[in-house]
C-alpha positions as CSV (number, residue, x, y, z in Angstrom):
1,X,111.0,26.4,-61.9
2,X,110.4,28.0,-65.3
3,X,111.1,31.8,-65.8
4,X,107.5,31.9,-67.8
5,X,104.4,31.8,-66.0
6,X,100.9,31.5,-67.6
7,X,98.1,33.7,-67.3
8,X,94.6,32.0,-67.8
9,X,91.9,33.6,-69.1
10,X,88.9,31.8,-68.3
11,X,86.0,33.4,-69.7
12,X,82.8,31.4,-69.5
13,X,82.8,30.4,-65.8
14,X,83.4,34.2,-65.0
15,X,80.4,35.1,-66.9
16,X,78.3,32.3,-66.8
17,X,78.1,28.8,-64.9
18,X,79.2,25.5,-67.0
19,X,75.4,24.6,-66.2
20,X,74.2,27.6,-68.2
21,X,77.1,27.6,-70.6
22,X,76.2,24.3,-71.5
23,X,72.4,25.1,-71.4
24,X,72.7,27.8,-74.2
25,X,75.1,26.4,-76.7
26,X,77.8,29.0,-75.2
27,X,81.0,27.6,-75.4
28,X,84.2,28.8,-72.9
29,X,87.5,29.4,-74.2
30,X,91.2,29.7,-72.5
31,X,93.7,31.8,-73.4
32,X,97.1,31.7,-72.1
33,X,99.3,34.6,-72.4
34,X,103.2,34.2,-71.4
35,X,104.7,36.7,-69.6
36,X,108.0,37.0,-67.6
37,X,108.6,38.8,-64.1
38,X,111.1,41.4,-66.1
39,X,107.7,42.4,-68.5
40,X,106.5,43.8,-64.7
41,X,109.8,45.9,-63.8
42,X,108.0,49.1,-65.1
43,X,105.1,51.0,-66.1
44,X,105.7,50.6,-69.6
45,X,106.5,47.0,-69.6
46,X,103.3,46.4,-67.5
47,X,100.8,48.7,-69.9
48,X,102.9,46.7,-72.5
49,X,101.6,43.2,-70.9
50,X,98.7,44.6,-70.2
51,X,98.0,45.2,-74.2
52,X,98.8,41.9,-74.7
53,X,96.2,40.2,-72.0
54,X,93.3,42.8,-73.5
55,X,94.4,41.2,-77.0
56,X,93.9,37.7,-75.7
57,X,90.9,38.5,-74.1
58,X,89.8,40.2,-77.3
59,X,90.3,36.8,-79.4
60,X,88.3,35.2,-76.3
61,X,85.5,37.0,-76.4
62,X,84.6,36.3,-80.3
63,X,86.8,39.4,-82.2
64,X,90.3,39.4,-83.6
65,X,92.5,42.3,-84.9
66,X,90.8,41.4,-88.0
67,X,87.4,42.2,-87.5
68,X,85.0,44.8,-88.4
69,X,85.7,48.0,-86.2
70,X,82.4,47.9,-84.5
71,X,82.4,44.5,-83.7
72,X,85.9,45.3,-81.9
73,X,84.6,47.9,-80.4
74,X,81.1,46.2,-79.1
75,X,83.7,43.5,-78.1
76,X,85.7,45.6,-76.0
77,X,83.6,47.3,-74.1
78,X,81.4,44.0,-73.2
79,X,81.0,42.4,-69.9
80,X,83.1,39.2,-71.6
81,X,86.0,41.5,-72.4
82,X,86.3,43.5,-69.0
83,X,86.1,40.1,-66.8
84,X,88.4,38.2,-68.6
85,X,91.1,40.8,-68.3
86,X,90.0,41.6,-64.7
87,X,90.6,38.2,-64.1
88,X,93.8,38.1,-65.1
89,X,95.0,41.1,-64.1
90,X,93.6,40.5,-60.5
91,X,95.7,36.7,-61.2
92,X,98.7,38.1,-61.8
93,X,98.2,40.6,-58.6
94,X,100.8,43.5,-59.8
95,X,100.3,46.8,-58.7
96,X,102.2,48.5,-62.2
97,X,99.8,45.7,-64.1
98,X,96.7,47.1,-61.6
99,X,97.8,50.5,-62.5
100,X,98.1,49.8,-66.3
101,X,94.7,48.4,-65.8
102,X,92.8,51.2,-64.2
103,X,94.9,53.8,-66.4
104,X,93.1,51.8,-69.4
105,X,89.8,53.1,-68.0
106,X,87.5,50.4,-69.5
107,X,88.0,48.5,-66.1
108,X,85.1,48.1,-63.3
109,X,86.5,50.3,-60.1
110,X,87.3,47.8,-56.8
């Protein structure tokens, strides 16, 4: 068995059905972010990870590090944003990562 392991963001069935999706011209994107075990040995490593899956989710969602600060902004404080990293983070099931997560503060409370 591999060392990696895959995280999958799957953003269009979280926030919408394929039926709807498909409906409205919306189209769903996956984004796989690698990550070892060790990356989840501390706080840091996890908030570290953590980074990296909001980036992913960021790039998902329609923005990149590239865009206009508002539209990164808008982007990452959107439903699309927050349910593909809660998704993930909820996938991965670490409770440094769930800290990291709710530390973050743009997370919906359990």
């Amino acid at each position: 068995m591999s060392k990696w392991f895959l995280v999958v963001l799957v953003l269009g069935g979280i926030v919408l059905t394929q039926g709807r999706a498909a409906a409205t011209g919306l189209v769903t994107a996956d984004i796989r972010v690698r990550y070892d075990r060790s990356e989840l040995g501390s706080p840091a490593a996890a908030r570290r990870l953590f980074g990296r899956i909001g980036d992913a989710a960021l790039e998902s969602c329609g923005a990149s590090p590239f865009s206009l600060a508002e539209f990164r902004s808008a982007t990452l404080s959107s439903r699309c944003w927050r349910d593909a990293v809660d998704a993930a983070v909820r996938r991965i099931d670490n409770p440094l990562l769930t800290a990291a997560a709710r530390e973050d503060g743009r997370m919906e409370s359990d």
